[in-house]
mmJSON file of the N, C-alpha and C atoms, coordinates in Angstrom:
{"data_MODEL":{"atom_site":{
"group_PDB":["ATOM","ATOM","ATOM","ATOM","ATOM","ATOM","ATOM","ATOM","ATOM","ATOM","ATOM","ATOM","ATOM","ATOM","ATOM","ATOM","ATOM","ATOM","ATOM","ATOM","ATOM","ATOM","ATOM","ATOM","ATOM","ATOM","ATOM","ATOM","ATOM","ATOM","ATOM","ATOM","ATOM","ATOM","ATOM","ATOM","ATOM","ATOM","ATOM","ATOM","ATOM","ATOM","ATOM","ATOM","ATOM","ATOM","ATOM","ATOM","ATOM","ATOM","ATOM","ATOM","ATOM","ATOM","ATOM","ATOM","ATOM","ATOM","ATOM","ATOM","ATOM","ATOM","ATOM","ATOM","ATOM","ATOM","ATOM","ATOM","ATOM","ATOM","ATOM","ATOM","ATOM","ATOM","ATOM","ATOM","ATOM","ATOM","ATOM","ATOM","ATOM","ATOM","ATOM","ATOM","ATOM","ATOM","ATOM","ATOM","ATOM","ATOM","ATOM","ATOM","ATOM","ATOM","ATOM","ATOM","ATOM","ATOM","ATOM","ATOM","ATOM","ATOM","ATOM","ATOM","ATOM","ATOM","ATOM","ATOM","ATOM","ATOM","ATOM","ATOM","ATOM","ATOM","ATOM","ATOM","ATOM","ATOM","ATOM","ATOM","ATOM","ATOM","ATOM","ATOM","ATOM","ATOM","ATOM","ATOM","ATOM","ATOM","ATOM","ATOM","ATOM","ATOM","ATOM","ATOM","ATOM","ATOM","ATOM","ATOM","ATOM","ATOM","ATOM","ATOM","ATOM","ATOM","ATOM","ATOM","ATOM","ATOM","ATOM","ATOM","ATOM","ATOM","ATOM","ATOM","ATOM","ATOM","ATOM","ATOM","ATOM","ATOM","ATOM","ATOM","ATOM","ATOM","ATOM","ATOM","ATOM","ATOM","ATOM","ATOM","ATOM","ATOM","ATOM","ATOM","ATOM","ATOM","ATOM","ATOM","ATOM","ATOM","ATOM","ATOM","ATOM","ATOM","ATOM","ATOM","ATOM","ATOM","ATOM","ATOM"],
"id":[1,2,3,4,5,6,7,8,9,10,11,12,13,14,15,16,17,18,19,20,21,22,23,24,25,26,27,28,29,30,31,32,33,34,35,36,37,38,39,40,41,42,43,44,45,46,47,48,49,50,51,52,53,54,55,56,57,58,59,60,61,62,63,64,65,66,67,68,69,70,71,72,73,74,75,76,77,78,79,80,81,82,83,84,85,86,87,88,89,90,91,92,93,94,95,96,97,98,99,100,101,102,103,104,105,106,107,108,109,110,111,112,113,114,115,116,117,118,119,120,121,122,123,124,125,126,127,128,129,130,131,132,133,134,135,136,137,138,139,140,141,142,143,144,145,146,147,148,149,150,151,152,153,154,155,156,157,158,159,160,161,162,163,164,165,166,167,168,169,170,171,172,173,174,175,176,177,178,179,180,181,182,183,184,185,186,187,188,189,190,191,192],
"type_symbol":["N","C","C","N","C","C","N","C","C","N","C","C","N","C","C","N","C","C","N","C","C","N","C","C","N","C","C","N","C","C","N","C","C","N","C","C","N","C","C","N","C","C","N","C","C","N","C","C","N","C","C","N","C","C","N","C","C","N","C","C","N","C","C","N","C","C","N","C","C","N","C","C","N","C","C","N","C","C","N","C","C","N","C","C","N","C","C","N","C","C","N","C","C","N","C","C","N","C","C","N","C","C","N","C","C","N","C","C","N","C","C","N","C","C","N","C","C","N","C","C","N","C","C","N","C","C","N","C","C","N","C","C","N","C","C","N","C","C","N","C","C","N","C","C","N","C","C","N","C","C","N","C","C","N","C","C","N","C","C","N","C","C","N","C","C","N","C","C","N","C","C","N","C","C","N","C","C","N","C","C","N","C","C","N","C","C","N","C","C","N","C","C"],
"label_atom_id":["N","CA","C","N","CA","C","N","CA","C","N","CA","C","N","CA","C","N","CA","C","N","CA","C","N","CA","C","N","CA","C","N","CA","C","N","CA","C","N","CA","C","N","CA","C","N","CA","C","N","CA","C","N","CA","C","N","CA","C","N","CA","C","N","CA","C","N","CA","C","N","CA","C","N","CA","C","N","CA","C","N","CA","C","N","CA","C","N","CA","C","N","CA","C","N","CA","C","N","CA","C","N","CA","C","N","CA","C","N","CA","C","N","CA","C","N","CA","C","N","CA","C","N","CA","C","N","CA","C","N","CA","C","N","CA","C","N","CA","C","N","CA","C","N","CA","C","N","CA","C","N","CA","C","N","CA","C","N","CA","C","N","CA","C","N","CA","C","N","CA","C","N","CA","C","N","CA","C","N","CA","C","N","CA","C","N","CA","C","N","CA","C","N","CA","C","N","CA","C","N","CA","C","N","CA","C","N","CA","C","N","CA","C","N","CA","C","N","CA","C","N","CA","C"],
"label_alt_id":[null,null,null,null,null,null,null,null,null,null,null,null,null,null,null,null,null,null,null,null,null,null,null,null,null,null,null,null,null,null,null,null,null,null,null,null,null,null,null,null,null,null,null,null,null,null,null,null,null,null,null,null,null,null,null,null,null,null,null,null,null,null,null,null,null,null,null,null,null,null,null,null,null,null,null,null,null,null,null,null,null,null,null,null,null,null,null,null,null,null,null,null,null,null,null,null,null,null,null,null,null,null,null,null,null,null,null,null,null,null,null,null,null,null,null,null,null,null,null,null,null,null,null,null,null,null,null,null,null,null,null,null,null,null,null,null,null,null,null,null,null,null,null,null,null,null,null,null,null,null,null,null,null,null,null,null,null,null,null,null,null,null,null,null,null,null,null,null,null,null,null,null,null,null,null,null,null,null,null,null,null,null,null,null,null,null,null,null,null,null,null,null],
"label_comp_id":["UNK","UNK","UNK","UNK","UNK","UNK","UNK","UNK","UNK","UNK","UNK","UNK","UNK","UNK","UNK","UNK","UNK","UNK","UNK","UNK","UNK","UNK","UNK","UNK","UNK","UNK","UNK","UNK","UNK","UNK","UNK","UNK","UNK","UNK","UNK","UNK","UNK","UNK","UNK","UNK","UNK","UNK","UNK","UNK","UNK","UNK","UNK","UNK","UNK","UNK","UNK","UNK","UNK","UNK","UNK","UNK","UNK","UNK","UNK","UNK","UNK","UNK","UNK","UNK","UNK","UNK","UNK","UNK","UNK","UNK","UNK","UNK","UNK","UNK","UNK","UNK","UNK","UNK","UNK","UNK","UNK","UNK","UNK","UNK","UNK","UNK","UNK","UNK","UNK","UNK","UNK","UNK","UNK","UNK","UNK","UNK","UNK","UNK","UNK","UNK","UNK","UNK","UNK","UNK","UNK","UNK","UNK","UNK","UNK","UNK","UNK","UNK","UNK","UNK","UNK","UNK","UNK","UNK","UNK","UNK","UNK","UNK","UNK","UNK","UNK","UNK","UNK","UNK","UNK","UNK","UNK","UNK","UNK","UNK","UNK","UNK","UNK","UNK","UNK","UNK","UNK","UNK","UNK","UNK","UNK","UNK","UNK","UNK","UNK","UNK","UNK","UNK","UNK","UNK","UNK","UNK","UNK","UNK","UNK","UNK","UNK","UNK","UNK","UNK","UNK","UNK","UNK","UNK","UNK","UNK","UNK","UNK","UNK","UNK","UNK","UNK","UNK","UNK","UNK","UNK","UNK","UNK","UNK","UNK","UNK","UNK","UNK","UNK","UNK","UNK","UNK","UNK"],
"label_asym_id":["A","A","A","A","A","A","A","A","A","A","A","A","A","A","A","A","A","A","A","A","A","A","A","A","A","A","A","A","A","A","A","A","A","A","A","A","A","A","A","A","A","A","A","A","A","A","A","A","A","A","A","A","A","A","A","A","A","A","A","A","A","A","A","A","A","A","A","A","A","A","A","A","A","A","A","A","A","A","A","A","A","A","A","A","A","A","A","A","A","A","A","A","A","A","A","A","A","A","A","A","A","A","A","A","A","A","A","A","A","A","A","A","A","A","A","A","A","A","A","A","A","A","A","A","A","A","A","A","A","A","A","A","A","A","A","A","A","A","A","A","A","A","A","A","A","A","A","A","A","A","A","A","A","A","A","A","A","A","A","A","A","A","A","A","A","A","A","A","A","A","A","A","A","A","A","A","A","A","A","A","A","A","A","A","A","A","A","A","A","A","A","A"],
"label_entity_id":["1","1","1","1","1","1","1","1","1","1","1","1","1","1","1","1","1","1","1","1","1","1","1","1","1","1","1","1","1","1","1","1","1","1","1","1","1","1","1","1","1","1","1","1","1","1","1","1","1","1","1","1","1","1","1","1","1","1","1","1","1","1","1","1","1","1","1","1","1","1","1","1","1","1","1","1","1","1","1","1","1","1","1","1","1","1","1","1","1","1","1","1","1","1","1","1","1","1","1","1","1","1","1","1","1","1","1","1","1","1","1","1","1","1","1","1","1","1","1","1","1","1","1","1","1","1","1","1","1","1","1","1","1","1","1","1","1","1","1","1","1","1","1","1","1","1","1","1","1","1","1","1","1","1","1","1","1","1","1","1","1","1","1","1","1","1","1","1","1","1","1","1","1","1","1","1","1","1","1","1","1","1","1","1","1","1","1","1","1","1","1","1"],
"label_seq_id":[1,1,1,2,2,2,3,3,3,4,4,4,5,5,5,6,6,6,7,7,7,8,8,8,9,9,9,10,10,10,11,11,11,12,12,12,13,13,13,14,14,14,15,15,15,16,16,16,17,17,17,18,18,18,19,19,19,20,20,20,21,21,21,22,22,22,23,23,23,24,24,24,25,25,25,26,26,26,27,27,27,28,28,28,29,29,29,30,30,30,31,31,31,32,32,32,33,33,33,34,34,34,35,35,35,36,36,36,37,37,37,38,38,38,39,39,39,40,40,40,41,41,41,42,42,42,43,43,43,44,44,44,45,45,45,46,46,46,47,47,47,48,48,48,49,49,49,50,50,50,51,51,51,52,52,52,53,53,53,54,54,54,55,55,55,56,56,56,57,57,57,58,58,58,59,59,59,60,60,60,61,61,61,62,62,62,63,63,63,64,64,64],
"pdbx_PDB_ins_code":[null,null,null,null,null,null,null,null,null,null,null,null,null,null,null,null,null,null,null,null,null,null,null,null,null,null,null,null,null,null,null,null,null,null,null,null,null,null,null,null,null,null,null,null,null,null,null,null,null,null,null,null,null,null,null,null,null,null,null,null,null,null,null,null,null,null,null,null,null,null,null,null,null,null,null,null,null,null,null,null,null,null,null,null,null,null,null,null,null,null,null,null,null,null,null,null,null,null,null,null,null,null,null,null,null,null,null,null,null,null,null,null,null,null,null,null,null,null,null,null,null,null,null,null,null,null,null,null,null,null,null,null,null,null,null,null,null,null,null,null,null,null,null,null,null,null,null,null,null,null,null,null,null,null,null,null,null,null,null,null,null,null,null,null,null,null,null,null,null,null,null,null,null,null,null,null,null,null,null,null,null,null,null,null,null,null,null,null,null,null,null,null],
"Cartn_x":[77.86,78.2,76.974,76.907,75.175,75.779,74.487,74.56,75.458,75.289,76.239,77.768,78.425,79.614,79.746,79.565,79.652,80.34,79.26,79.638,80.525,80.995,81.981,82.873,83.329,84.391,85.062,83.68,84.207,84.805,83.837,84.107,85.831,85.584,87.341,88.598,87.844,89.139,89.553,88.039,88.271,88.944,88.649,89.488,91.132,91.702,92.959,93.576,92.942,93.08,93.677,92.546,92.7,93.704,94.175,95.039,96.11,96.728,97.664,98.225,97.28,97.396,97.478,97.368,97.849,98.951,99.217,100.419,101.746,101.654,102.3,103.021,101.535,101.618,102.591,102.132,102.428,104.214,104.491,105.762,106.858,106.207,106.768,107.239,105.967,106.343,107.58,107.763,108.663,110.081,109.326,111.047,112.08,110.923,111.277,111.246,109.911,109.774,109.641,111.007,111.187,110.672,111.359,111.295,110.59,108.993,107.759,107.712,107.102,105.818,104.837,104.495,102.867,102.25,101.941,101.024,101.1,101.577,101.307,100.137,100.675,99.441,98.369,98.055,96.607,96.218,96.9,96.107,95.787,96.153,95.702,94.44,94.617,93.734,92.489,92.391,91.293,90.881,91.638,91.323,89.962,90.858,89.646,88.671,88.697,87.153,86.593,86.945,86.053,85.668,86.345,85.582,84.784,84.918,83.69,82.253,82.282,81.215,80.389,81.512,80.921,80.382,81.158,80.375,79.098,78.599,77.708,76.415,77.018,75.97,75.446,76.537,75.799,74.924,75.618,74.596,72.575,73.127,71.859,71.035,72.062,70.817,70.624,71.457,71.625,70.949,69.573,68.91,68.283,68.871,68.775,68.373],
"Cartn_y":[107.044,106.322,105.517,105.593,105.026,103.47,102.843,101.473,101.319,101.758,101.867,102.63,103.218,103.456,102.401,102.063,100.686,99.719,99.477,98.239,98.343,99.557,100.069,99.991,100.052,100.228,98.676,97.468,96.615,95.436,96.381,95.509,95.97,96.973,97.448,96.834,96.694,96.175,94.543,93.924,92.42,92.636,93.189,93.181,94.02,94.737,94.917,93.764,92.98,92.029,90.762,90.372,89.668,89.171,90.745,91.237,91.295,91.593,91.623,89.907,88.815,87.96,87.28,87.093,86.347,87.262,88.348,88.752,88.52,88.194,87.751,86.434,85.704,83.811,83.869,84.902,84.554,85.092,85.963,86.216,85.206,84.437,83.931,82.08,82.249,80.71,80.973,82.427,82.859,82.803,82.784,82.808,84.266,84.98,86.107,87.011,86.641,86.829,85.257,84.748,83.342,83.431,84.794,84.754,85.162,85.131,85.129,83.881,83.98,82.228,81.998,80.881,80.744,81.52,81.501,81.943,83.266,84.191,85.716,85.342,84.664,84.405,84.288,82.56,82.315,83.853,84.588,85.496,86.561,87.295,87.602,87.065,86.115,84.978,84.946,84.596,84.088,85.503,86.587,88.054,88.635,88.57,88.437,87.944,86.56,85.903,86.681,86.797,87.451,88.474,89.843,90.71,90.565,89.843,89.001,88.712,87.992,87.48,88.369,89.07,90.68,91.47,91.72,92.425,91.971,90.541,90.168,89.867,89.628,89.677,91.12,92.177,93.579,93.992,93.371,94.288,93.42,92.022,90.904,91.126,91.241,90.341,91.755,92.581,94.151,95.031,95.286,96.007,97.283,98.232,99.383,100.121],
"Cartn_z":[110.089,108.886,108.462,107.485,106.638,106.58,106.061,105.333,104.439,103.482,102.325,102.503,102.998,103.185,104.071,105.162,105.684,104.947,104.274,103.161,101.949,101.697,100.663,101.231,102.598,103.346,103.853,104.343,104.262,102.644,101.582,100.278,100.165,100.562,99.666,100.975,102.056,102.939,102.412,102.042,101.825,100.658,99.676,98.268,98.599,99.177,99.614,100.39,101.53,102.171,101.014,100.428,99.549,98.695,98.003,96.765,97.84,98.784,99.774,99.728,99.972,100.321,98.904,97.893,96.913,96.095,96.277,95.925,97.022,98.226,98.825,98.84,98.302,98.104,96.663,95.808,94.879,94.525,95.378,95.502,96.247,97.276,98.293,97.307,96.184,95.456,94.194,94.004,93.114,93.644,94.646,95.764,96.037,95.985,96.602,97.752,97.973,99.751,100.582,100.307,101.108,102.185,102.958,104.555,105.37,104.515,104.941,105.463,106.917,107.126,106.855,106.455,105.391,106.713,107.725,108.364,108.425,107.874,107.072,106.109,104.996,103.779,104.941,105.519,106.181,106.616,107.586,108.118,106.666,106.174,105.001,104.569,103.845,103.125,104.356,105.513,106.587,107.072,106.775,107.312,106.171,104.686,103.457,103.704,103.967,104.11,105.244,106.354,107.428,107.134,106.469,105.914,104.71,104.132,103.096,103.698,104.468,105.321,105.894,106.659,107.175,106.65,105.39,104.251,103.786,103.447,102.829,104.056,105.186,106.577,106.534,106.597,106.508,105.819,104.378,103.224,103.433,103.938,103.458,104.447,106.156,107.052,107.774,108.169,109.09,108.822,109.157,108.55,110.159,109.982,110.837,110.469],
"occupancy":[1.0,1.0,1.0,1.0,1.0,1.0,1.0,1.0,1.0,1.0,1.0,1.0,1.0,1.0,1.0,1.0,1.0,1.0,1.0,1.0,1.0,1.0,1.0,1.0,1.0,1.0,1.0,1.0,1.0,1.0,1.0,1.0,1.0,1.0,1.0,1.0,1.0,1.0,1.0,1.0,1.0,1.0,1.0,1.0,1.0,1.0,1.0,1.0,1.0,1.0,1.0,1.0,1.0,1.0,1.0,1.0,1.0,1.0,1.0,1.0,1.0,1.0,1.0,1.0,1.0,1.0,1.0,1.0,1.0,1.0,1.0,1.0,1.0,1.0,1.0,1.0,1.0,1.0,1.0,1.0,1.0,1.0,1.0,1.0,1.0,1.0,1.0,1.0,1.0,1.0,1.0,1.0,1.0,1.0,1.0,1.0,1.0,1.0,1.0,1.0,1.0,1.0,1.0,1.0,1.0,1.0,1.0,1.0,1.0,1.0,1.0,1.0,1.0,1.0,1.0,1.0,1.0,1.0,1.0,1.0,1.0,1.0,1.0,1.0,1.0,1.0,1.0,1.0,1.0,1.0,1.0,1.0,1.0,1.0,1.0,1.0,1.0,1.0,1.0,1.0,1.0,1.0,1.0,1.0,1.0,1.0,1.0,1.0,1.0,1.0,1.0,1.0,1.0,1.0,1.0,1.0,1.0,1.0,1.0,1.0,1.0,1.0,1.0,1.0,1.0,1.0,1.0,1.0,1.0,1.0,1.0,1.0,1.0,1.0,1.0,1.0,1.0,1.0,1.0,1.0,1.0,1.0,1.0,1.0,1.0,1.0,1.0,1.0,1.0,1.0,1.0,1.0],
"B_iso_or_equiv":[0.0,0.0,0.0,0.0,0.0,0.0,0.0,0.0,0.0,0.0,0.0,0.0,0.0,0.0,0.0,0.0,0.0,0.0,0.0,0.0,0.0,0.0,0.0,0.0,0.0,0.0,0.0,0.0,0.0,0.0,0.0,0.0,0.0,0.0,0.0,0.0,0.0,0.0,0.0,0.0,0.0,0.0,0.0,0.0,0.0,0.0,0.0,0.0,0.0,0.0,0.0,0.0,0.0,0.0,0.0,0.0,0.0,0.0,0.0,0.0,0.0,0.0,0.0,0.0,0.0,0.0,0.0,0.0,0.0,0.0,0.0,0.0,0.0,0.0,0.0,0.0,0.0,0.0,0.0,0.0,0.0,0.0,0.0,0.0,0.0,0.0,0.0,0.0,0.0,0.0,0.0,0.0,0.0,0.0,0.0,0.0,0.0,0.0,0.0,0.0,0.0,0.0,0.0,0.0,0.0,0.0,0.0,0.0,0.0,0.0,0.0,0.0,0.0,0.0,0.0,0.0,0.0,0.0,0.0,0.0,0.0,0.0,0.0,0.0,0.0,0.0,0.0,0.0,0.0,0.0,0.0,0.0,0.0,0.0,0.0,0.0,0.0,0.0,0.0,0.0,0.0,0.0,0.0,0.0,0.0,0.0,0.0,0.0,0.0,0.0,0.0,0.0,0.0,0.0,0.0,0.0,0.0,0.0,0.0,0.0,0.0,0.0,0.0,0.0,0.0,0.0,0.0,0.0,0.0,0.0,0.0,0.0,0.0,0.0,0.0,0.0,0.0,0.0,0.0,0.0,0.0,0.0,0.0,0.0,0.0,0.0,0.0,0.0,0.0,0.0,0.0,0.0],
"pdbx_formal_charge":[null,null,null,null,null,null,null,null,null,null,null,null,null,null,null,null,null,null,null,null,null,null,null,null,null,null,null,null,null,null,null,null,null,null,null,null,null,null,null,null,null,null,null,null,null,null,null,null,null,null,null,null,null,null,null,null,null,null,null,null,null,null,null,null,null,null,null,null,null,null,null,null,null,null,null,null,null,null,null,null,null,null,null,null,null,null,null,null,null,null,null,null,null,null,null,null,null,null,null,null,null,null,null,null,null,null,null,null,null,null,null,null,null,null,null,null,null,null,null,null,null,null,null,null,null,null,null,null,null,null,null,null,null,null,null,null,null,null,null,null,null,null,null,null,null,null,null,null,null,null,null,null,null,null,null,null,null,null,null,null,null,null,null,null,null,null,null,null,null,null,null,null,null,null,null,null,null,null,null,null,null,null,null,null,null,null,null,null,null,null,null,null],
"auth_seq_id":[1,1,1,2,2,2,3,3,3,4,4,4,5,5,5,6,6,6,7,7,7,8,8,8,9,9,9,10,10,10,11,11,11,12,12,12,13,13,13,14,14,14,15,15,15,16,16,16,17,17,17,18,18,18,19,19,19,20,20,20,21,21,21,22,22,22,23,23,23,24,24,24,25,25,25,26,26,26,27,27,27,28,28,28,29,29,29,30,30,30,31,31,31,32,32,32,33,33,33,34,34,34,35,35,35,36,36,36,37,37,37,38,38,38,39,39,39,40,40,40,41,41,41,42,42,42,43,43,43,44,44,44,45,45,45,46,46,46,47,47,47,48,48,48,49,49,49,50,50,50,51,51,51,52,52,52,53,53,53,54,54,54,55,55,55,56,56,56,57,57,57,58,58,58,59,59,59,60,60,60,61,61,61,62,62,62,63,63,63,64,64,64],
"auth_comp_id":["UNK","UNK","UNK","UNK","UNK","UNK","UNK","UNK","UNK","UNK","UNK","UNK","UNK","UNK","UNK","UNK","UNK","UNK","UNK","UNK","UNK","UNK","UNK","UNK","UNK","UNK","UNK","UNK","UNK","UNK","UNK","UNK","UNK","UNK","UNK","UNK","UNK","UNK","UNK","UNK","UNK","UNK","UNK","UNK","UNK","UNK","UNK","UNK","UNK","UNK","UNK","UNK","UNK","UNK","UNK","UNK","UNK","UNK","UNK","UNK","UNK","UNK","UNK","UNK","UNK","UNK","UNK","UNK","UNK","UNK","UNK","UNK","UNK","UNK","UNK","UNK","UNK","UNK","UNK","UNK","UNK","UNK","UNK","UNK","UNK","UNK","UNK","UNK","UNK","UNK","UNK","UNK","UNK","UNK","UNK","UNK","UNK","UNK","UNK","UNK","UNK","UNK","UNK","UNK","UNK","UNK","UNK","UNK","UNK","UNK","UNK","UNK","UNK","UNK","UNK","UNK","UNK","UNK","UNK","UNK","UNK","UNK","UNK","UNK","UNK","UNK","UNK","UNK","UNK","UNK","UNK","UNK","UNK","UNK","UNK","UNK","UNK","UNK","UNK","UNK","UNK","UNK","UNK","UNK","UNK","UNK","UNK","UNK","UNK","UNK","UNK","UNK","UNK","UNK","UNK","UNK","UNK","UNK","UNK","UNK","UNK","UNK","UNK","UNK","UNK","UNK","UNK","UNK","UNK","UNK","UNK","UNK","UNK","UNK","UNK","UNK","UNK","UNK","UNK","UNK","UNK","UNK","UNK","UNK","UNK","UNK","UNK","UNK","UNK","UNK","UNK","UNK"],
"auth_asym_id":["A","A","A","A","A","A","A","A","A","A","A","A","A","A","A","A","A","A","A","A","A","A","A","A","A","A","A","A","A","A","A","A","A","A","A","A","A","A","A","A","A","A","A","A","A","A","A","A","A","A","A","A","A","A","A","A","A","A","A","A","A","A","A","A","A","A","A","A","A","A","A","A","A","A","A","A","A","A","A","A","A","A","A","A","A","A","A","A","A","A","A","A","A","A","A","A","A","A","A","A","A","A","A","A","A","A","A","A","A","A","A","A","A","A","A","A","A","A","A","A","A","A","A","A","A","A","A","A","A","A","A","A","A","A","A","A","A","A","A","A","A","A","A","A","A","A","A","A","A","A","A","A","A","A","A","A","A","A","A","A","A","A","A","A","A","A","A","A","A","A","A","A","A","A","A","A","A","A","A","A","A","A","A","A","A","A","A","A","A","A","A","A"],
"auth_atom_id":["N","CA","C","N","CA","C","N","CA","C","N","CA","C","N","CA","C","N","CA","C","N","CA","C","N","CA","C","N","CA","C","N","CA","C","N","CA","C","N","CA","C","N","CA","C","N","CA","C","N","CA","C","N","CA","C","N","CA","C","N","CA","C","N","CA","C","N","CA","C","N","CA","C","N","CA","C","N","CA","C","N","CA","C","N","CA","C","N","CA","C","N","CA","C","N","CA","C","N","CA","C","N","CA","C","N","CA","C","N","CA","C","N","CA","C","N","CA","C","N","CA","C","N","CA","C","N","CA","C","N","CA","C","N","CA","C","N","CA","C","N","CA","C","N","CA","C","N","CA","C","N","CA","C","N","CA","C","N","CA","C","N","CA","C","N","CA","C","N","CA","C","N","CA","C","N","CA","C","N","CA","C","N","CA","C","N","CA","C","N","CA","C","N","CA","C","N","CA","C","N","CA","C","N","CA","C","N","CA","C","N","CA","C","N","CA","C","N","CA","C","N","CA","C"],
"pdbx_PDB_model_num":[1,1,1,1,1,1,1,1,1,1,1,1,1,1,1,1,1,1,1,1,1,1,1,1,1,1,1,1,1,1,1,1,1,1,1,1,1,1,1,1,1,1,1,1,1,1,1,1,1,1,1,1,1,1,1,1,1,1,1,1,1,1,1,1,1,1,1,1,1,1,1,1,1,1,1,1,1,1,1,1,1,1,1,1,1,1,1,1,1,1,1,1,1,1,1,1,1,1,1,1,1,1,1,1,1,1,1,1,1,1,1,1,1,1,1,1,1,1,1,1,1,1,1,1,1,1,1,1,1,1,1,1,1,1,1,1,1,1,1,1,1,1,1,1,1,1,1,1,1,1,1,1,1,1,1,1,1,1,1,1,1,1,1,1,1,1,1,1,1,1,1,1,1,1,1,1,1,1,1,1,1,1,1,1,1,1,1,1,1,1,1,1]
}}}
């Protein structure tokens, strides 16, 4: 697997991650998925950022 699929692979997990996690928040304040625990969202939400980071460490500092 190259550089670049690498990094396509972690951009699109953080952006599913992401979109997972504020459609969740945003269902759960509608009061429809009550019987979620916020700590579904955090992990979501803190899962995004880590593949964010990852992503942007790969593309910036990982040079193979």
């Amino acid at each position: 697997m190259n550089q670049s699929s690498l990094n396509r692979r972690l951009t699109q997990a953080f952006g599913m991650l992401l979109g997972i996690g504020i459609t969740i928040w945003i269902l759960r304040g509608l009061g429809i998925l009550t019987f979620l625990p916020g700590g579904i969202i955090w992990l979501f939400v803190l899962g995004a950022i880590a593949m964010g980071i990852i992503s942007f460490a790969q593309r910036t500092w990982w040079r193979f």
